[in-house]
C-alpha positions as CSV (number, residue, x, y, z in Angstrom):
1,X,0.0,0.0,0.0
2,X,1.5,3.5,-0.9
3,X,1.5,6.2,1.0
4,X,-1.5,8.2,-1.2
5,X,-4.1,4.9,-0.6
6,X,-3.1,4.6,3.1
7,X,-3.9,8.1,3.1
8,X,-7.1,8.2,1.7
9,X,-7.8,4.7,4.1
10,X,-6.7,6.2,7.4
11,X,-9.4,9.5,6.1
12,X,-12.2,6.8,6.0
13,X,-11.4,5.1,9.2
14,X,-11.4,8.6,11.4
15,X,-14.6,9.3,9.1
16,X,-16.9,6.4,9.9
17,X,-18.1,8.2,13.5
18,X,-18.8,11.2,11.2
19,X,-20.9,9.0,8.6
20,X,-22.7,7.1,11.1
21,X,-23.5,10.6,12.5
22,X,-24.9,11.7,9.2
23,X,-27.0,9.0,9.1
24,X,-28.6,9.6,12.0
25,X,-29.0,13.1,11.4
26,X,-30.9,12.3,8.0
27,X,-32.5,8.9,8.5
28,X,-33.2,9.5,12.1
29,X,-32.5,5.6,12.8
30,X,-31.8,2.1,10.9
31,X,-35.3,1.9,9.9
32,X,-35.1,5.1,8.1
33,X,-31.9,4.1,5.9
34,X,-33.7,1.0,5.6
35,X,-36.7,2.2,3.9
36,X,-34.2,4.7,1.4
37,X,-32.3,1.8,0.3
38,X,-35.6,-0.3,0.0
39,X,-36.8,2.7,-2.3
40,X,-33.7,2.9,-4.3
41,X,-33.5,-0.6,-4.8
42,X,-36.7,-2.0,-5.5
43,X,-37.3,-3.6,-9.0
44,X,-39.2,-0.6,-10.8
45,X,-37.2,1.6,-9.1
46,X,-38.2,5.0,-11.7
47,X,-41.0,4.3,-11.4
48,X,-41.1,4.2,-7.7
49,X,-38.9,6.8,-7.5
50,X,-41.3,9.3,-9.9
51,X,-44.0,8.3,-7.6
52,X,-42.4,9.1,-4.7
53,X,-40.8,12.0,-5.4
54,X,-44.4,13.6,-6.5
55,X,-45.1,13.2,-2.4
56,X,-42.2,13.5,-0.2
57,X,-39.4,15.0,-2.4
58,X,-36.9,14.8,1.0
59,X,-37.8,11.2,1.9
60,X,-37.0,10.1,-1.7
61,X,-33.8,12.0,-1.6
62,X,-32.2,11.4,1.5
63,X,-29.8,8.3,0.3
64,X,-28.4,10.5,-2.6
65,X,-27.8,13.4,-0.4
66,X,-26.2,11.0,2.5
67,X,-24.0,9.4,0.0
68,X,-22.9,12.7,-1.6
69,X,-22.2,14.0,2.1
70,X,-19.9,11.3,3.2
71,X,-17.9,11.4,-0.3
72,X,-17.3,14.9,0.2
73,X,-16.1,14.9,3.3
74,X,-13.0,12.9,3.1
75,X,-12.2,14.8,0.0
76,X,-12.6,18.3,1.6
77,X,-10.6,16.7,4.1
78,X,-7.8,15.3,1.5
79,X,-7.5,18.4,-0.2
80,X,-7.2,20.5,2.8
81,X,-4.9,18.4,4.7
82,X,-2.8,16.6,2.0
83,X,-0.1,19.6,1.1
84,X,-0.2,20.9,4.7
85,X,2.8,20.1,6.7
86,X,0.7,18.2,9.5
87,X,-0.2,15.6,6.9
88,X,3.4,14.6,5.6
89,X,4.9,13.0,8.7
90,X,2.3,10.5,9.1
91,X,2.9,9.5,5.1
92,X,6.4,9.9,5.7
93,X,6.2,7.0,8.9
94,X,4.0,5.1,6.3
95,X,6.6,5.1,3.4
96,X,9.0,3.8,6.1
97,X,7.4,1.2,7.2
98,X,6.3,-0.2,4.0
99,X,9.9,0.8,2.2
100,X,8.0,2.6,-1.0
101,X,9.0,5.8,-2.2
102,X,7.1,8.8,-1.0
103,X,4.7,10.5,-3.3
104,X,5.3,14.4,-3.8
């Protein structure tokens, strides 16, 4: 593993308490997600989707905008934390312990 992908793994790691906050933030609790995903992954999903949309435009949107949020996140974080100085020692340690070259 380079140092760029441990990067990027260690960002979802310290992320998932952030996620799982989200999540409950938007979906309010398991059977919340539970009924986007359901909606997002039924068989005739467009036409479920138009459907639903027509009556609760948030409820039918909450999995996109949850999924959006937490792919954000660790990007915002990657590009302001990747050229700062308090991000290299970390990569440094990682590109001595696993003997690769370090990525500028």
């Amino acid at each position: 593993m380079n140092a760029q992908k441990a990067y990027w793994f260690i960002l979802v790691l310290v992320n998932i308490p952030v996620f799982l906050g989200l999540g409950r933030l938007i979906f309010r609790d398991w059977d919340g997600f539970m009924e986007a995903l359901r909606l997002w992954c039924s068989v005739d999903w467009w036409l479920t989707l138009q459907r639903e949309w027509r009556e609760d435009r948030w409820g039918t949107s909450k999995l996109p905008v949850f999924l959006v949020l937490c792919g954000a996140l660790p990007a915002l974080e990657y590009l302001m934390f990747a050229r700062s100085t308090v991000a290299k020692p970390p990569a440094q340690i990682i590109s001595l312990v696993t003997n690769l070259p370090l990525v500028q």
